[in-house]
BALUM-534239 format. One record per atom (N, C-alpha, C): x, y, z. Coordinates in steps of 0.001 Angstrom, whole numbers, padded with zeros to 6 digits. Example, Ala and Ser with C-alpha at 12.3 -4.5 7.8 and 13.67 -1.06 7.14 Angstrom:
<sites>
013190,-005690,007800
012300,-004500,007800
013200,-003300,007800
012850,-002250,007080
013670,-001060,007140
012900,000030,007870
</sites>
This chain:
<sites>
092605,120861,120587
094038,121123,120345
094380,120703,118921
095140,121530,118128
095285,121534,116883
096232,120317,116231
096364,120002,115457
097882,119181,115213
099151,119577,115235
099209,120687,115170
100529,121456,115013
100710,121339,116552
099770,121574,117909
100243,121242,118795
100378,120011,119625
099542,119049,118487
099897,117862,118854
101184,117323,118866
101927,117837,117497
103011,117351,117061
103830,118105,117755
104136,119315,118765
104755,119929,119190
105248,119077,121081
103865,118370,121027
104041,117518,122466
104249,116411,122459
103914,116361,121325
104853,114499,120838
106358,114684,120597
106605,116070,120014
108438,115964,120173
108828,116175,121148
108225,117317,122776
108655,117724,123723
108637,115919,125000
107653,115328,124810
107771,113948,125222
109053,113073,124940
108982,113109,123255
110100,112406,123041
111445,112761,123680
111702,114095,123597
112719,114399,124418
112653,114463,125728
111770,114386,126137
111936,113514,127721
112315,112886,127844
111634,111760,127344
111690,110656,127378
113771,109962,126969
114437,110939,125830
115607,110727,125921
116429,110699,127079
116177,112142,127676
116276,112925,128230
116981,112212,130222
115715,111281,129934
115396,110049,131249
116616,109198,131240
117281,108690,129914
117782,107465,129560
119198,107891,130519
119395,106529,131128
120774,106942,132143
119923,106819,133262
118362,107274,133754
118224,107510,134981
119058,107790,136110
118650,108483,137407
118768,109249,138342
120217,109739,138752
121508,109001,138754
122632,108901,138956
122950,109652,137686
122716,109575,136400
122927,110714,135379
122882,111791,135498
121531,112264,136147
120833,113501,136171
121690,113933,137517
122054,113493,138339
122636,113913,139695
124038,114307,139228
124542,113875,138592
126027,113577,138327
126378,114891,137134
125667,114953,136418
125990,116001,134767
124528,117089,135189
125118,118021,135293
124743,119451,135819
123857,119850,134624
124982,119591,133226
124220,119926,131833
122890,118897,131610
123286,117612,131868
121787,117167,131607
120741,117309,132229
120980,117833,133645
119890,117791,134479
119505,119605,134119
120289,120280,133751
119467,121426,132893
118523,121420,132126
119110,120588,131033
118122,120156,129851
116920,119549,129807
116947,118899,131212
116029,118121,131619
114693,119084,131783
115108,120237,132966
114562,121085,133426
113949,122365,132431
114609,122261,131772
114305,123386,130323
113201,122471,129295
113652,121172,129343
112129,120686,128520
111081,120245,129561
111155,119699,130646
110117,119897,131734
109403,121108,131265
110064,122189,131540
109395,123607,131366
108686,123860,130371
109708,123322,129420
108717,123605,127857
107078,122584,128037
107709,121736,128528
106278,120465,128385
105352,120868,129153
105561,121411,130513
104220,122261,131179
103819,123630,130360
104801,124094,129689
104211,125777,129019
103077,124772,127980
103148,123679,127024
102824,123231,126244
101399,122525,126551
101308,122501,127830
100053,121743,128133
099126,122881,129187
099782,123992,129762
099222,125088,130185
098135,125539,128876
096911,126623,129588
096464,127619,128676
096930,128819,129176
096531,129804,128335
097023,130905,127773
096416,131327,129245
095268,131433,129526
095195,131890,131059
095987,131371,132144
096628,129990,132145
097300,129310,133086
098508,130179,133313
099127,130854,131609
100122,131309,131794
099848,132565,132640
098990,133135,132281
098381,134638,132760
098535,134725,134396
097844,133594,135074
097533,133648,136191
098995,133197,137225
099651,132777,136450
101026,132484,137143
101796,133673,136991
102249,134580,135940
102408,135621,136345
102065,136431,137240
100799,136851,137475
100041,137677,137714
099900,137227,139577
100127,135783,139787
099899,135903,141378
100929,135313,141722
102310,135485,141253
103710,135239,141622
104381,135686,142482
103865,137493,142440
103948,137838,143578
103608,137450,145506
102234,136786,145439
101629,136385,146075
102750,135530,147189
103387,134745,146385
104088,133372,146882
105200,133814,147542
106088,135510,146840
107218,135938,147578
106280,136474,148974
105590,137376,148762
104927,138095,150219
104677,137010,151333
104258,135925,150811
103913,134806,152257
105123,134308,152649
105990,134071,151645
107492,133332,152375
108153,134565,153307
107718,136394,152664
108147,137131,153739
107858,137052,154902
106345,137084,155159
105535,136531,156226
106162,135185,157231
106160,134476,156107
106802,132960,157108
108454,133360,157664
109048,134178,156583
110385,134817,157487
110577,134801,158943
109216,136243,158584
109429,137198,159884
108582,136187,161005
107848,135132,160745
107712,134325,162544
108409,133045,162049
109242,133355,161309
109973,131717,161397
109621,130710,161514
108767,130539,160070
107758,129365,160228
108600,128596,159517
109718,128733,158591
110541,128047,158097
111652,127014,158781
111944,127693,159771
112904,127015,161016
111867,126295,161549
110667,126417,162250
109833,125823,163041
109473,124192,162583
109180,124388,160682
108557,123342,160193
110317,122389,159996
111070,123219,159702
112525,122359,159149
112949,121663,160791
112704,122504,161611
113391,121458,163263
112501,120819,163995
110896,120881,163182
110143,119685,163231
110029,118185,163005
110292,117412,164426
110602,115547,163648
109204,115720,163268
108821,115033,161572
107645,114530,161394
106967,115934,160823
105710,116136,161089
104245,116774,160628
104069,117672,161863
103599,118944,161837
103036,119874,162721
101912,120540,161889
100619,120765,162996
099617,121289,162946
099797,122891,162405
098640,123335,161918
098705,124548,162226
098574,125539,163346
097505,124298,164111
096941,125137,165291
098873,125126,166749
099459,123896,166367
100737,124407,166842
101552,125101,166428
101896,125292,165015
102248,126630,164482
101735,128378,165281
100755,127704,165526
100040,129144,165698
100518,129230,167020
100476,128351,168079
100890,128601,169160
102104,128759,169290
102930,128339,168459
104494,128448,168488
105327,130012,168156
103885,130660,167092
104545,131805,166507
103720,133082,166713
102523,132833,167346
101247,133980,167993
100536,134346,167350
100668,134089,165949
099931,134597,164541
098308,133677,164755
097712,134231,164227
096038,133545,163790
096571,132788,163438
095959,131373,163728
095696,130046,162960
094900,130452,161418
093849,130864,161352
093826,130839,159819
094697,131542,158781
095258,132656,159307
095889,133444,158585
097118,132344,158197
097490,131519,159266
099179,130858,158734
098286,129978,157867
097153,129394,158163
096805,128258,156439
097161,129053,155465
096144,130163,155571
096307,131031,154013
097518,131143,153673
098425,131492,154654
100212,131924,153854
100843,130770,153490
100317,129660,154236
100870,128399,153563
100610,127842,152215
099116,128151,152175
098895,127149,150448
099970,127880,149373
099767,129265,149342
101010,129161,148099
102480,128693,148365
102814,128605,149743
104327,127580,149804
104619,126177,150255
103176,126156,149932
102947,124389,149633
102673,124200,148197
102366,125156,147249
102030,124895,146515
103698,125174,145743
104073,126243,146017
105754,126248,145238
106446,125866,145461
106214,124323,146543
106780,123448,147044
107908,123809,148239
107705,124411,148983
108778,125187,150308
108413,124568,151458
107414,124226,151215
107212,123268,152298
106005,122393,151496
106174,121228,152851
105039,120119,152220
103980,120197,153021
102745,120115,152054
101389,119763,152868
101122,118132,153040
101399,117673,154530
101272,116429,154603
099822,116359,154567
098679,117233,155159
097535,116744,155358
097022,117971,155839
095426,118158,156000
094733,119092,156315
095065,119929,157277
095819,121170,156942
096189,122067,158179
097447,121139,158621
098370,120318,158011
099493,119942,158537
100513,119995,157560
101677,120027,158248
102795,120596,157343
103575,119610,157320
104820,119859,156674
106324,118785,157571
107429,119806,155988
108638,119288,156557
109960,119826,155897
110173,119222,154654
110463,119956,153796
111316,119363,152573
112844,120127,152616
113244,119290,151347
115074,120115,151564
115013,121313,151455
113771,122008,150759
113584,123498,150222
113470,124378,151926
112489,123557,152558
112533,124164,153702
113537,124285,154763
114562,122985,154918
115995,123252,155143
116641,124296,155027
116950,124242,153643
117666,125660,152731
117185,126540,153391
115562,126753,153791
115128,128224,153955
115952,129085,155487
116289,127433,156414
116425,128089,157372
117629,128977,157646
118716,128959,156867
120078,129967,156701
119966,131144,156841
120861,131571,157668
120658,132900,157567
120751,134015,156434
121687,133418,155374
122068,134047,154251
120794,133670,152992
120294,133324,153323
119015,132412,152484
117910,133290,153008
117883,133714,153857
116645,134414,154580
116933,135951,154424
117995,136266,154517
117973,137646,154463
118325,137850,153010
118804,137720,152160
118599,137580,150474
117247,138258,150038
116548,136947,150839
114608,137132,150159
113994,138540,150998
114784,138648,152409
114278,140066,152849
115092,141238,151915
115845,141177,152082
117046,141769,151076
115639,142549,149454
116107,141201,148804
115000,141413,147618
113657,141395,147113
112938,141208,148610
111323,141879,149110
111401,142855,149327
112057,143655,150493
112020,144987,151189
112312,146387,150204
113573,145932,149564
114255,146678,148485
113872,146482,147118
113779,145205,146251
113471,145065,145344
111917,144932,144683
111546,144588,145753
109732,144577,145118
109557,146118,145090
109397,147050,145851
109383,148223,145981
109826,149156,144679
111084,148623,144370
111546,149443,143156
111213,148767,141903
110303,147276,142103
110215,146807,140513
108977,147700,140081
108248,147529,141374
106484,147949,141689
106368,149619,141138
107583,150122,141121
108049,151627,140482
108600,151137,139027
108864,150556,138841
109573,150651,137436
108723,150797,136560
107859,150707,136182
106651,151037,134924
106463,152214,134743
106586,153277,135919
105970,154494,136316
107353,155385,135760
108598,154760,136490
110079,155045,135856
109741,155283,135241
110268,154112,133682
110533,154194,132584
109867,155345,131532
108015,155473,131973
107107,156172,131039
107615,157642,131693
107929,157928,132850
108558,159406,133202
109591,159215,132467
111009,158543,131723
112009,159288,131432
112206,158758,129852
110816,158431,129435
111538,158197,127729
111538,156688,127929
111648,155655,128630
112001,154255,128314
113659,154702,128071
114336,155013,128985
115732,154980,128715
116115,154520,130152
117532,153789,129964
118387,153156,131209
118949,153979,131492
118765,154147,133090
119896,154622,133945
121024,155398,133254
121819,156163,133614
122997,156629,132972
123589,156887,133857
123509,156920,135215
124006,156944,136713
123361,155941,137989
124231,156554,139067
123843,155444,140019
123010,156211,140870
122423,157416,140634
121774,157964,141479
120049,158675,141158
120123,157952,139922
118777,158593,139100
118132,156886,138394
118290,155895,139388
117316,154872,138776
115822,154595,139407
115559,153328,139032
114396,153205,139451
114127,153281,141326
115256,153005,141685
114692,152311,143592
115345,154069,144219
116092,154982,143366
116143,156210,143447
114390,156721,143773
113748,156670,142439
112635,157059,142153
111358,156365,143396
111269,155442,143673
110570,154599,144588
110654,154590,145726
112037,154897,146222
112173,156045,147427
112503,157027,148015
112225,157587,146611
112537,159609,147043
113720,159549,147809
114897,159053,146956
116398,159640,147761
117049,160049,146585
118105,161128,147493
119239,161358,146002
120447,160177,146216
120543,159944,147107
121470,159081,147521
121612,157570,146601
122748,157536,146224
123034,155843,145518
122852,154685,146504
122300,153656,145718
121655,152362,146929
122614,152317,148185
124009,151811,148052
124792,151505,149314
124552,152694,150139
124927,153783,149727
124398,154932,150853
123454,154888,151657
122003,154754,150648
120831,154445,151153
120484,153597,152076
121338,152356,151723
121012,151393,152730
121645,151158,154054
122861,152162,154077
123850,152109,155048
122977,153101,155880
122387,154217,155472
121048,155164,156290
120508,154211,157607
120379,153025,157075
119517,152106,157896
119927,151116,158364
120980,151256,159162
122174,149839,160184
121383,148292,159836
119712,148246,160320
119564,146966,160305
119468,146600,158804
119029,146778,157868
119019,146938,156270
120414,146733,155798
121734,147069,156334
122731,147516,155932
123579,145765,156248
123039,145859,157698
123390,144670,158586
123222,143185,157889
121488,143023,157256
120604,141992,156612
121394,142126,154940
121996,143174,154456
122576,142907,153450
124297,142187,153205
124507,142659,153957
126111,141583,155214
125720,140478,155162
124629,140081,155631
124426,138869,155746
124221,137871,154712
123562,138349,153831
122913,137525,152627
124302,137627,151611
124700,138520,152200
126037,138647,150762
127312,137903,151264
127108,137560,152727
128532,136451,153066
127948,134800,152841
126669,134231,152675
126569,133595,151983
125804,133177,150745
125231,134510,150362
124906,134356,148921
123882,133599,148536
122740,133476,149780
121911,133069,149689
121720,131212,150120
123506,130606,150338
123281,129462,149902
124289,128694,148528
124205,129834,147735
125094,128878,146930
126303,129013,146810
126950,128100,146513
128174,127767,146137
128885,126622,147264
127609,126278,148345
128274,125319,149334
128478,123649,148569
127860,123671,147632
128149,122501,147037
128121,122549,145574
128891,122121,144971
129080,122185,143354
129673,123204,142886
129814,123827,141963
130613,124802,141227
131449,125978,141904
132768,126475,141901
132479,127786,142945
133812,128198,141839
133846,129211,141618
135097,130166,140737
136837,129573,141468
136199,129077,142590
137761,128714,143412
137853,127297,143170
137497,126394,142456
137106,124968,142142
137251,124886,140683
137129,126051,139936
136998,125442,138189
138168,126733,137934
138475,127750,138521
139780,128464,138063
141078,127965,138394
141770,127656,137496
143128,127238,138365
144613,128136,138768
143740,128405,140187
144352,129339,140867
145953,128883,141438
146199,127914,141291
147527,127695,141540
148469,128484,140779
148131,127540,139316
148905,127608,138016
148275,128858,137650
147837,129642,137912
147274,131075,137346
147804,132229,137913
147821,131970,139077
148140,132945,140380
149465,132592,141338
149190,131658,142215
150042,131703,143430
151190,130677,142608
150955,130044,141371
152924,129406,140834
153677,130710,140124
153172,131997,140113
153805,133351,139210
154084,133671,139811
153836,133925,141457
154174,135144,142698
155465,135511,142630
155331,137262,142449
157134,137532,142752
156850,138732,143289
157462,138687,144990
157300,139317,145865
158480,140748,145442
159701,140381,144344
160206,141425,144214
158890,142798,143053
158296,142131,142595
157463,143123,141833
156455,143934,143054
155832,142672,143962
154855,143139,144758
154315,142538,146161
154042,142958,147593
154368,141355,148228
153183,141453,148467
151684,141862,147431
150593,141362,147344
150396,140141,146428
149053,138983,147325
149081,138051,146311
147603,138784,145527
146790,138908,146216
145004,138876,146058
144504,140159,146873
144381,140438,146158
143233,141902,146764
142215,141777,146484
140997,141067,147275
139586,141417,147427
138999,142943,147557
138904,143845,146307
138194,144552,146433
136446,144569,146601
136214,145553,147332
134620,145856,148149
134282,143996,148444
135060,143541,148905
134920,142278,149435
134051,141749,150524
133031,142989,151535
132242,142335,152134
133117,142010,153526
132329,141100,153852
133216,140661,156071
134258,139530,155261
134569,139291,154160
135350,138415,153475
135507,137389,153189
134335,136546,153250
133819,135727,152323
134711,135066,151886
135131,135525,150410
135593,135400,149456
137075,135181,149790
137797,135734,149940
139336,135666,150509
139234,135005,151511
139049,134909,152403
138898,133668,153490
139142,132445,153325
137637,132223,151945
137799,130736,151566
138894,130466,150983
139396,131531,149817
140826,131004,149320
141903,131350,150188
142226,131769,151246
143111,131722,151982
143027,130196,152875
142066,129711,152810
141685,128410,153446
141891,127415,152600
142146,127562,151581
142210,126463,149890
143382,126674,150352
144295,127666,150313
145910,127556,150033
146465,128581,150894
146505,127346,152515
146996,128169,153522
148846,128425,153224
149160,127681,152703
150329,128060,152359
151081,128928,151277
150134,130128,150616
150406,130784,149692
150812,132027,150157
152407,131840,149198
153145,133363,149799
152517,134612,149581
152825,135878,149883
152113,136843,149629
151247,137465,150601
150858,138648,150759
149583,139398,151490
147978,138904,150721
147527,138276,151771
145895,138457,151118
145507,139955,151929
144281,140506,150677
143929,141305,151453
142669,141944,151150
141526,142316,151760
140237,142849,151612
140343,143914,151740
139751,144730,151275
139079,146396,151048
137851,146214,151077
136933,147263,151564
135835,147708,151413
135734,149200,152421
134551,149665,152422
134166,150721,153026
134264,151030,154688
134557,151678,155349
135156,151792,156740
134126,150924,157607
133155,150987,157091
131494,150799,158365
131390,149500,158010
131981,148743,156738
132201,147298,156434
132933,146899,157424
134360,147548,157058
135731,146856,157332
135308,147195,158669
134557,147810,159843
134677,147836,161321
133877,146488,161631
133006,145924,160644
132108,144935,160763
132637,143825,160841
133725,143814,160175
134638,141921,159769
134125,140924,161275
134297,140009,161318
134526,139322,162366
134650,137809,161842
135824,136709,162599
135398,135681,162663
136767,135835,160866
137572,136532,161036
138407,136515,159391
139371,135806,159873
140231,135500,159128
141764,134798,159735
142417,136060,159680
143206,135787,160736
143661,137160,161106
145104,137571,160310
145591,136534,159791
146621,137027,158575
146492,137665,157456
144984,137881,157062
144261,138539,156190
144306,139610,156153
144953,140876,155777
145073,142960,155973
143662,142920,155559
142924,143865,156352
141769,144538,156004
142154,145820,156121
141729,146781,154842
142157,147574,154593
141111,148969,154048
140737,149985,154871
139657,150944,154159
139206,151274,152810
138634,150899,152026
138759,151445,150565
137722,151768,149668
137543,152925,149031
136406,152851,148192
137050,152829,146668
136535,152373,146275
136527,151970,144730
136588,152578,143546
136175,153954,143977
136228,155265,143126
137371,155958,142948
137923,155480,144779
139061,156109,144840
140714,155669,143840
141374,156114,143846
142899,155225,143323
143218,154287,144559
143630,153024,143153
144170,151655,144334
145396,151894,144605
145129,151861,146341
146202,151706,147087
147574,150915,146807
146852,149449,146228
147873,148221,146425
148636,148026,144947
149825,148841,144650
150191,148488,143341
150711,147134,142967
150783,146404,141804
151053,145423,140828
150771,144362,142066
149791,144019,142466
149369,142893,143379
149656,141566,142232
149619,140507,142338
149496,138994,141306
148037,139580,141306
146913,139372,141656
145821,139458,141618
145298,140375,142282
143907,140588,141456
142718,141706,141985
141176,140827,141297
140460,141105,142758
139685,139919,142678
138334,141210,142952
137067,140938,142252
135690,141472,142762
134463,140672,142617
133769,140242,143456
132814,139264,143427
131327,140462,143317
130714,140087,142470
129400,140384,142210
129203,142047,142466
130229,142776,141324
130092,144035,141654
130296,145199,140541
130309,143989,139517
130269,144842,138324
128942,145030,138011
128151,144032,138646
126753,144277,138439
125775,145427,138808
126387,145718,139829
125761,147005,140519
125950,148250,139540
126368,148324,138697
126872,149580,138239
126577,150092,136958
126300,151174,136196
126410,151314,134841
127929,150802,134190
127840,151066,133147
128983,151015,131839
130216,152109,132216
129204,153129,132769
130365,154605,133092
131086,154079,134417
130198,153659,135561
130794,153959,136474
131429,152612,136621
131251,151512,135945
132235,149955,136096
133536,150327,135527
133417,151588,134134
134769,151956,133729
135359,152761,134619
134962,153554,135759
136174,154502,136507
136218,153382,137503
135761,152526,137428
136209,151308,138888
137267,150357,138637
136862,150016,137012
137795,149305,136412
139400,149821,136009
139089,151334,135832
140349,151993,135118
141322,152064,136266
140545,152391,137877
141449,152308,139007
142249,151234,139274
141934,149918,138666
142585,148596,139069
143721,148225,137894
143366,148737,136966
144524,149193,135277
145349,149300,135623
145342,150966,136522
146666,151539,136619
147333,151252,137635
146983,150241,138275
148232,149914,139646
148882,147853,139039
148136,147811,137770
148466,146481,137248
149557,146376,136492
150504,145160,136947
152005,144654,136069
151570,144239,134872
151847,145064,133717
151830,144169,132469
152537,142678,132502
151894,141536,132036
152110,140258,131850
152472,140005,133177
152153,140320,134814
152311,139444,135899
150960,140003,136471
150405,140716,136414
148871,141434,137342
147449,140643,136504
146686,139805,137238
145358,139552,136780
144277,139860,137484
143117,140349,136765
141708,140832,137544
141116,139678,137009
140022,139316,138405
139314,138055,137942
137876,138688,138690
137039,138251,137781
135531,138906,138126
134555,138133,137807
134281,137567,139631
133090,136738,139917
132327,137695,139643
131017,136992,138069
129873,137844,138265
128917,137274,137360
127842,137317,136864
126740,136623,136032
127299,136656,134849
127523,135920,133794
127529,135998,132464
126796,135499,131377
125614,136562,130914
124742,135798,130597
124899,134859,129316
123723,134393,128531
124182,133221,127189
123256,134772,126025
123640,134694,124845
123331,135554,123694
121575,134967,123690
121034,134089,123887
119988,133220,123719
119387,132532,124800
118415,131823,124705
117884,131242,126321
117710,131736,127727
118164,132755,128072
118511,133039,129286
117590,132791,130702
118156,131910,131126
117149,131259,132814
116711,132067,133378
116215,131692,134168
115371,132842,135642
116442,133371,136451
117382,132491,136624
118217,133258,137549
118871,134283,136840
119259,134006,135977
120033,135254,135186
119201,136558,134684
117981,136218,133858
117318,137610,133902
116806,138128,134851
116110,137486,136581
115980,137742,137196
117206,138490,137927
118065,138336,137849
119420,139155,138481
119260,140190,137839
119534,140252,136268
119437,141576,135437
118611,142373,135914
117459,141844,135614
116518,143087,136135
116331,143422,137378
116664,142591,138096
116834,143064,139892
118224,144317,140341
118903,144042,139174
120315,144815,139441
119527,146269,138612
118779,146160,137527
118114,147647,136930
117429,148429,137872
116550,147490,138854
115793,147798,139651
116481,148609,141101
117695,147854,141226
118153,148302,142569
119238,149403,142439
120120,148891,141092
121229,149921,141072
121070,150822,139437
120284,150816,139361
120582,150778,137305
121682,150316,136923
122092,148920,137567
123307,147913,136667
122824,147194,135778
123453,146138,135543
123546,145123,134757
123970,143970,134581
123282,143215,134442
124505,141942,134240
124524,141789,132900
125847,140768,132143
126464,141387,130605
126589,139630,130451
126658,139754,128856
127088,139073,127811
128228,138501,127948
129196,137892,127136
130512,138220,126555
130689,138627,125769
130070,139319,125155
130314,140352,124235
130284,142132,124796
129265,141975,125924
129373,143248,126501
130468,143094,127746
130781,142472,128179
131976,142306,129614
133743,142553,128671
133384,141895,127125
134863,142545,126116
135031,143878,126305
133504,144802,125904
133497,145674,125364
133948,146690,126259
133283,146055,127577
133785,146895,128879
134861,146891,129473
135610,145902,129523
136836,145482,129882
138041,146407,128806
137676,146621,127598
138634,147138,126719
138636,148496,126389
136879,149153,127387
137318,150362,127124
137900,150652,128613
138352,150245,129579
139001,150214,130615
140653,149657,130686
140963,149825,129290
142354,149244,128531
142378,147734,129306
141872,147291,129376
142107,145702,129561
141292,144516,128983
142036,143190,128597
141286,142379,127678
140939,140973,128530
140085,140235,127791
139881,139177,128656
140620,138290,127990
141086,137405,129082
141621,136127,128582
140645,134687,128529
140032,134636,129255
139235,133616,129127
137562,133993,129925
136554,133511,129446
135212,133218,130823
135498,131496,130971
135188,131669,132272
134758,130112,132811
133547,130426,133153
132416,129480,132664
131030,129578,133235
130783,128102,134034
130102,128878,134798
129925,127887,136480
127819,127668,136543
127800,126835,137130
126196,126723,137475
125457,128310,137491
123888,127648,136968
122897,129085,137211
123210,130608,136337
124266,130284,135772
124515,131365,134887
125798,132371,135573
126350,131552,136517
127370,132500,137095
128695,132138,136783
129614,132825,136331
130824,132799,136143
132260,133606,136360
133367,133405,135562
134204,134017,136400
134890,134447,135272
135422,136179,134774
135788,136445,133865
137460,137150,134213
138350,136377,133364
140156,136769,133644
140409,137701,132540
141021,138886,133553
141491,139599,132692
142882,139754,132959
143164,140900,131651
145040,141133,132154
144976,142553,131217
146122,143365,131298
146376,144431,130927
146272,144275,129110
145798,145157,128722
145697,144871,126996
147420,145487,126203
147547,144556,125960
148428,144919,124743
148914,146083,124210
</sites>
């Protein structure tokens, strides 16, 4: 090893080593340091990896999603997490009907990416990772983006060299188009297939998991003083319109933050959604709606969309966006849009992994702040502020432009 990379691991140490100072209650407590932490961790293993180390971690990454599919579908994740203590394999095997050797093999790589722990030869036991796994919204996510997304990444090479290396320009000519011979745009596609349609309901009312603790757009926006202290029922006696909102999630929880806020809450989405709701507060209007169409609900206080600008090109976020324009009160109507915002530089796994999972599934995108301006203003509306929240997700306010 050369000096230049000597001196490169003597500074990545040192900043560890800063990095440490404060111990554990620091790192738990400041979100930003325990990033930083994790970003020079990273650097310090790329730094002591070889060039094949890197190779081979790419290259059998795949490996590690296919076995956690595997452990899905016999629920080896629940089995090991509502295990007191250590279980065998050979009780695994009896628990779930699968070959005993076959569950070793699917285990070493999620013992090795830490999803579960190898206490001992052919024995397992739970970590928090394996907890997490057992959710339902946590589980169908990874089926979600195995079933659908490996499929269309595993096409994307083949894409791109058929059309020039050019993006999408619609929602019906991308890559997971191409990978499964449909003309049909993804939601269509997947609505084809009730249980697919069903497993995507699921993962999208809890999102895999996050937001049950730490950051959430309803915690760092201040929706009081933003929203429900402006309400004037003579302009509109909407407060919040959850558009394509899902079984409602999203409005729920803030109808549960501020049960006492005047106004109609209210969800939209697609008929075969909205027959799906269950388990909503029932003061909540659910209401038929597609997104293409003109909004129903004029000069609401708010218009709210969680994770759905992503799905889309530039063209079709502007006829989605332009529909919510024209039913908005200059200086009393705000759109607020839960959605990834990435950084100009650095960008984490979760965030380019979204990007390119959204190229893969919808030919969307997730944007900048410089590209969410650009889009927002050719849809005559400007932003007023981003708030950025954990993992790269945030929440962007808009209002009618000037």
């Amino acid at each position: 090893m050369g000096s230049i990379a000597h001196s490169s691991l003597d500074i990545l140490l040192q900043r560890t080593s800063i990095q440490f100072e404060g111990g554990s209650a620091r790192l738990l407590e400041d979100k930003f340091a325990k990033e930083n932490l994790i970003k020079t961790l990273r650097e310090l293993t790329s730094a002591l990896e070889t060039p094949e180390d890197h190779i081979q971690r790419v290259v059998f990454f795949p490996s590690t999603y296919a076995c956690a599919r595997i452990a899905i579908d016999l629920k080896l994740f629940n089995i090991i997490a509502d295990t007191e203590g250590n279980i065998t394999s050979k009780d695994l095997a009896a628990k779930t009907g699968a070959e005993e050797q076959l569950l070793v093999r699917v285990l070493r790589p999620l013992t090795f990416a830490g999803l579960v722990i190898e206490a001992g030869d052919r024995t397992y036991a739970a970590n928090e990772v394996t907890k997490h796994l057992k959710g339902p919204s946590v589980q169908a996510g990874m089926i979600h983006f195995f079933d659908a997304g490996l499929r269309s990444l595993s096409y994307m090479p083949e894409y791109f060299r058929n059309n020039g290396y050019k993006l999408p320009s619609d929602s019906v000519s991308g890559p997971l188009q191409f990978a499964f011979n449909t003309p049909l745009e993804s939601y269509a596609f997947w609505n084809t297939m009730p249980a697919f349609a069903d497993n995507f309901n699921t993962f999208m009312a809890g999102k895999m998991g996050a937001g049950k603790t730490g950051q959430t757009w309803e915690n760092t926006y201040p929706v009081k003083t933003n929203i429900i202290d402006g309400f004037d029922e003579k302009i509109s006696s909407a407060m919040f319109v959850d558009i394509a909102g899902g079984r409602g999630h999203e409005v729920g929880q803030l109808k549960a933050s501020f049960p006492d806020a005047p106004g109609k809450f209210i969800l939209q989405d697609l008929p075969a959604v909205i027959d799906d709701v269950k388990d909503l507060d029932c003061s909540i209007e659910r209401m038929k709606y597609n997104f293409f169409e003109p909004q129903p609900i004029k000069g609401s206080r708010s218009y709210f969309m969680a994770n759905i600008m992503h799905n889309w090109t530039d063209a079709d976020c502007k006829k989605i966006l332009e529909n919510v324009a024209k039913v908005m009160v200059k200086g009393y109507s705000r759109l607020l849009l839960s959605d990834h915002i990435l950084p100009s530089t650095g960008c984490s796994l979760p965030s380019f992994g979204r990007d390119i999972g959204m190229l893969s599934l919808h030919g969307g995108v997730e944007r900048s702040e410089n590209q969410w301006t650009a889009l927002l203003e050719s849809a005559g509306l400007k932003v007023v502020q981003f708030y950025h929240l954990e993992r790269g997700e945030g929440l962007v306010e808009a209002v009618l432009h000037d």
